[in-house]
C-alpha positions as CSV (number, residue, x, y, z in Angstrom):
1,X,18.5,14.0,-12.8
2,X,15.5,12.0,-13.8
3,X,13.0,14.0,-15.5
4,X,9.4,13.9,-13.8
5,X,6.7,13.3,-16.4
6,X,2.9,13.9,-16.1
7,X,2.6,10.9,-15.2
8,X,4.4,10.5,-11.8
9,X,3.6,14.4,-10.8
10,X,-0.1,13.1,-11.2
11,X,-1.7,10.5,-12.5
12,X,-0.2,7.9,-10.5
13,X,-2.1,9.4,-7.0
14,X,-5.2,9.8,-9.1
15,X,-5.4,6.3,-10.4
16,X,-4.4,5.2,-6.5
17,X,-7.4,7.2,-5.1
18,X,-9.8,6.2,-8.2
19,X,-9.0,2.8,-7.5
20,X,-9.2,2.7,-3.8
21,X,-12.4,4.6,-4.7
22,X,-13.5,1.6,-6.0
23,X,-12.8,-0.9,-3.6
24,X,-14.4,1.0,-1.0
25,X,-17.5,0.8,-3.4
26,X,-17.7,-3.3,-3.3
27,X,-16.9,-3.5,0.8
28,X,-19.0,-0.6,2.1
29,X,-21.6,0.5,-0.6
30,X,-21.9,-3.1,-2.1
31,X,-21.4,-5.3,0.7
32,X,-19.3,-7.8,-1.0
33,X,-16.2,-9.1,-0.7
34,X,-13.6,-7.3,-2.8
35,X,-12.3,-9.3,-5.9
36,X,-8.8,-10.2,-6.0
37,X,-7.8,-8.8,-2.7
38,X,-10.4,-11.1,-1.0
39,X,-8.4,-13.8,-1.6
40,X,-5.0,-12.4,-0.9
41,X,-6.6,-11.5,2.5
42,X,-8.0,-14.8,3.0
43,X,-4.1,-15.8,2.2
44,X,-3.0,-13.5,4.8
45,X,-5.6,-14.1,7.5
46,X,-4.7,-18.6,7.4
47,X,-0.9,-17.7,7.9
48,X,-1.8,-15.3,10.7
49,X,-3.6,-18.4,12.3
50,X,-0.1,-20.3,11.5
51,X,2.4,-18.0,12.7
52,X,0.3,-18.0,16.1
53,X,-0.2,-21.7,16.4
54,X,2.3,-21.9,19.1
55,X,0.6,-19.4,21.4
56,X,-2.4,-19.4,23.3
57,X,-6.1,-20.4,21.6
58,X,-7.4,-16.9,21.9
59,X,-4.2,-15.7,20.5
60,X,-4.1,-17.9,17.8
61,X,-8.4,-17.2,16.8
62,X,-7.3,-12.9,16.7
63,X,-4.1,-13.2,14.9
64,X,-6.4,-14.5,11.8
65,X,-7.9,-11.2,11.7
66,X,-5.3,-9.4,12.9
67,X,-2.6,-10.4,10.6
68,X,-5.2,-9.3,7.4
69,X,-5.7,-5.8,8.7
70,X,-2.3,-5.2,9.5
71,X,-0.3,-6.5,7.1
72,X,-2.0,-3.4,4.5
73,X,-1.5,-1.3,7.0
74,X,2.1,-2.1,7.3
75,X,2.6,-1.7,3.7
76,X,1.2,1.6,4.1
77,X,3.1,2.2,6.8
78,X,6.2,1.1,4.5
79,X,5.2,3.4,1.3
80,X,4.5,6.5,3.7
81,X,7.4,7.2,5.5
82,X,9.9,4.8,4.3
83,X,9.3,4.9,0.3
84,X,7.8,8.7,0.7
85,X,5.3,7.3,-2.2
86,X,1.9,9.0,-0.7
87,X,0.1,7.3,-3.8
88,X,0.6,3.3,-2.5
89,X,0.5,4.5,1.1
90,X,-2.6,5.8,-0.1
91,X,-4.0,2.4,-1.6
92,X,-2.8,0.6,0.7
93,X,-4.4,2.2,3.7
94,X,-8.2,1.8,2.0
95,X,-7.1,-1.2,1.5
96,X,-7.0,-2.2,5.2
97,X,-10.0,-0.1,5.7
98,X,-12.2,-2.7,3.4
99,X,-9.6,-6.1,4.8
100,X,-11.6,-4.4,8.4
101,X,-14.6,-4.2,6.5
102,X,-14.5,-8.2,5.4
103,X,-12.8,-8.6,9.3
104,X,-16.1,-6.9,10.7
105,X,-18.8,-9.0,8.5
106,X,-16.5,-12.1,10.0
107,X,-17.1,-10.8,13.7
108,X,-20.4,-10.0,13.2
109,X,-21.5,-14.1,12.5
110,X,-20.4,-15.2,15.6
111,X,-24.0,-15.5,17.0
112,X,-25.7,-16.6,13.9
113,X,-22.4,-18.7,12.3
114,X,-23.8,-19.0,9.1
115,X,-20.5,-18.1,6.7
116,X,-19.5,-20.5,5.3
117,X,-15.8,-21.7,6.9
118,X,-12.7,-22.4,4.8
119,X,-11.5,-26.3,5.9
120,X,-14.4,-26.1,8.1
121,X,-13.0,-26.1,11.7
122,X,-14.0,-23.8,14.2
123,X,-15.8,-20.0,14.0
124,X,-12.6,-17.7,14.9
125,X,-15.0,-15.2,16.3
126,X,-17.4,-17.2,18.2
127,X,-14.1,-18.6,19.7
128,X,-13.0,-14.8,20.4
129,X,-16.5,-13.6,21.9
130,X,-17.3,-16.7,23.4
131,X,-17.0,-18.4,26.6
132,X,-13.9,-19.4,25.8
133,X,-12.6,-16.1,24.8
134,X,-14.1,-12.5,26.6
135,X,-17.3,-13.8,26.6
136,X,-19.1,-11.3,25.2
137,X,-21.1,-12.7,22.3
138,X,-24.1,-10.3,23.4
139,X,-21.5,-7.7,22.1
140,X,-21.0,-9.2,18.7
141,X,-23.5,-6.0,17.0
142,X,-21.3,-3.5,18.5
143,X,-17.9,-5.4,18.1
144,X,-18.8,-5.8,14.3
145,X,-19.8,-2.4,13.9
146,X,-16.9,-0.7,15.9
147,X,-14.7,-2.4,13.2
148,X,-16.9,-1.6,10.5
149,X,-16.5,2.2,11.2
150,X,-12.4,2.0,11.8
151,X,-12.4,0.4,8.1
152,X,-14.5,3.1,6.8
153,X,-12.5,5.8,8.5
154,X,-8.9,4.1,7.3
155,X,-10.3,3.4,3.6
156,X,-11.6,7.7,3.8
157,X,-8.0,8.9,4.8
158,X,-6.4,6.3,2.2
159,X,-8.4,7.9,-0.5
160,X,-8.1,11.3,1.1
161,X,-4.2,11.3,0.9
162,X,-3.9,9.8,-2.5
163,X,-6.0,12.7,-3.7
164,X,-4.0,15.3,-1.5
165,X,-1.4,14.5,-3.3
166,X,-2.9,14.6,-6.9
167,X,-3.6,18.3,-5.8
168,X,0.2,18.8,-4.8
169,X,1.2,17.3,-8.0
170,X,-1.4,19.7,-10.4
171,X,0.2,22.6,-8.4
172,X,3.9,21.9,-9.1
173,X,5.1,22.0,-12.7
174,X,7.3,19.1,-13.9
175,X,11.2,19.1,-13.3
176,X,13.2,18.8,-16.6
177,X,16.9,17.7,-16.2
178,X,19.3,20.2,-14.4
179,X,20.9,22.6,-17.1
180,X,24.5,21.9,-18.3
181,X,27.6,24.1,-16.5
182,X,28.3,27.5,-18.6
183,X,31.6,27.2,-20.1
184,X,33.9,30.4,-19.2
185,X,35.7,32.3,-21.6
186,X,39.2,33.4,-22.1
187,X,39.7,37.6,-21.9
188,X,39.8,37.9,-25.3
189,X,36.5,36.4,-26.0
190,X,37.5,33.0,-27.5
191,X,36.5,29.9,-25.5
192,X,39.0,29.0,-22.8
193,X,39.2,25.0,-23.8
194,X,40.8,24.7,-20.3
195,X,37.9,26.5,-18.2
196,X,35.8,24.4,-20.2
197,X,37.5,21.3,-19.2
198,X,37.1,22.9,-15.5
199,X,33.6,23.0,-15.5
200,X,32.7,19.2,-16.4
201,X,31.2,17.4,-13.6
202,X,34.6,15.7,-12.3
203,X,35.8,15.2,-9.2
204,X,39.5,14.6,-8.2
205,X,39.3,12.0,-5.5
206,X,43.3,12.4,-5.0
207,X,45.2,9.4,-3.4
């Protein structure tokens, strides 16, 4: 059995919530982009435009944004109930919560289209709340801030479950490996080298 240290049991989920503590920080307390995962988002976000080139324009504007919220989330999504790792689930869910964070600052220029674009090209969400799209750029405020407040509540309940778990793990002492079989003994006291042999760990698989 492999022996559970400190480390696992604890420290692990604390370091997942410290740290999605602190990209929460630079999205919602900061306002700035996050560093590192900006750009992987940014990487994310062009090949959801690529993927979705053969469907329809509108299609192909949302998938940008799309794609870079959900692909955390489907990590997440992975760790928690595939992995059962509630640490990187964790991470990865306040993750998507500041990836809808850097989605919602996106949405929110589609009026005003002063970010700077990447190759240039067209403004995905002035596309999306446009004329062309659900023409509804009177709704950018309330678009942008609807977003805003589902990456805030993802990035909370990221945080929330990587500490949950650090408070499972304090509670539960650490698992050594499992003790080794007793070895019987013979009726006049000696050791029985034969019930000894009987109580290794083997199996007869037979023919």
């Amino acid at each position: 059995m492999r022996h559970l240290t400190p480390w696992a049991l604890w420290r692990r989920p604390l370091a997942a919530a410290l740290a999605g503590g602190v990209i929460a920080w630079f999205a919602f307390v900061a306002n700035r982009e996050v560093p590192v995962l900006d750009w992987f988002d940014l990487a994310v976000h062009e090949a959801g435009h690529l993927l979705a080139t053969p469907l329809s324009p509108l299609a192909m504007f949302l998938a940008g944004s799309v794609a870079q919220i959900a692909f955390p989330l489907a990590m997440a999504g992975y760790f928690g109930f595939r992995r059962r790792d509630a640490a990187a689930a964790g991470f990865c869910l306040a993750w998507a919560g500041t990836s809808a964070w850097d989605v919602s600052v996106y949405a929110g220029d589609a009026v005003t289209r002063t970010l700077p674009l990447v190759g240039g090209g067209e403004h995905d969400w002035a596309y999306i709340l446009g004329p062309n799209g659900f023409d509804a750029l009177d709704m950018t405020k309330s678009v942008a801030g609807f977003i805003e407040f589902s990456g805030a509540v993802m990035t909370v309940l990221g945080i929330g479950i990587a500490l949950r778990e650090t408070a499972a793990a304090l509670a539960r002492p650490a698992r050594g490996p499992a003790p080794l079989p007793s070895v019987p003994a013979s009726p006049d006291g000696a050791e029985d080298p034969w019930g000894a042999a009987a109580s290794l760990p083997f199996r007869h698989t037979g023919d």
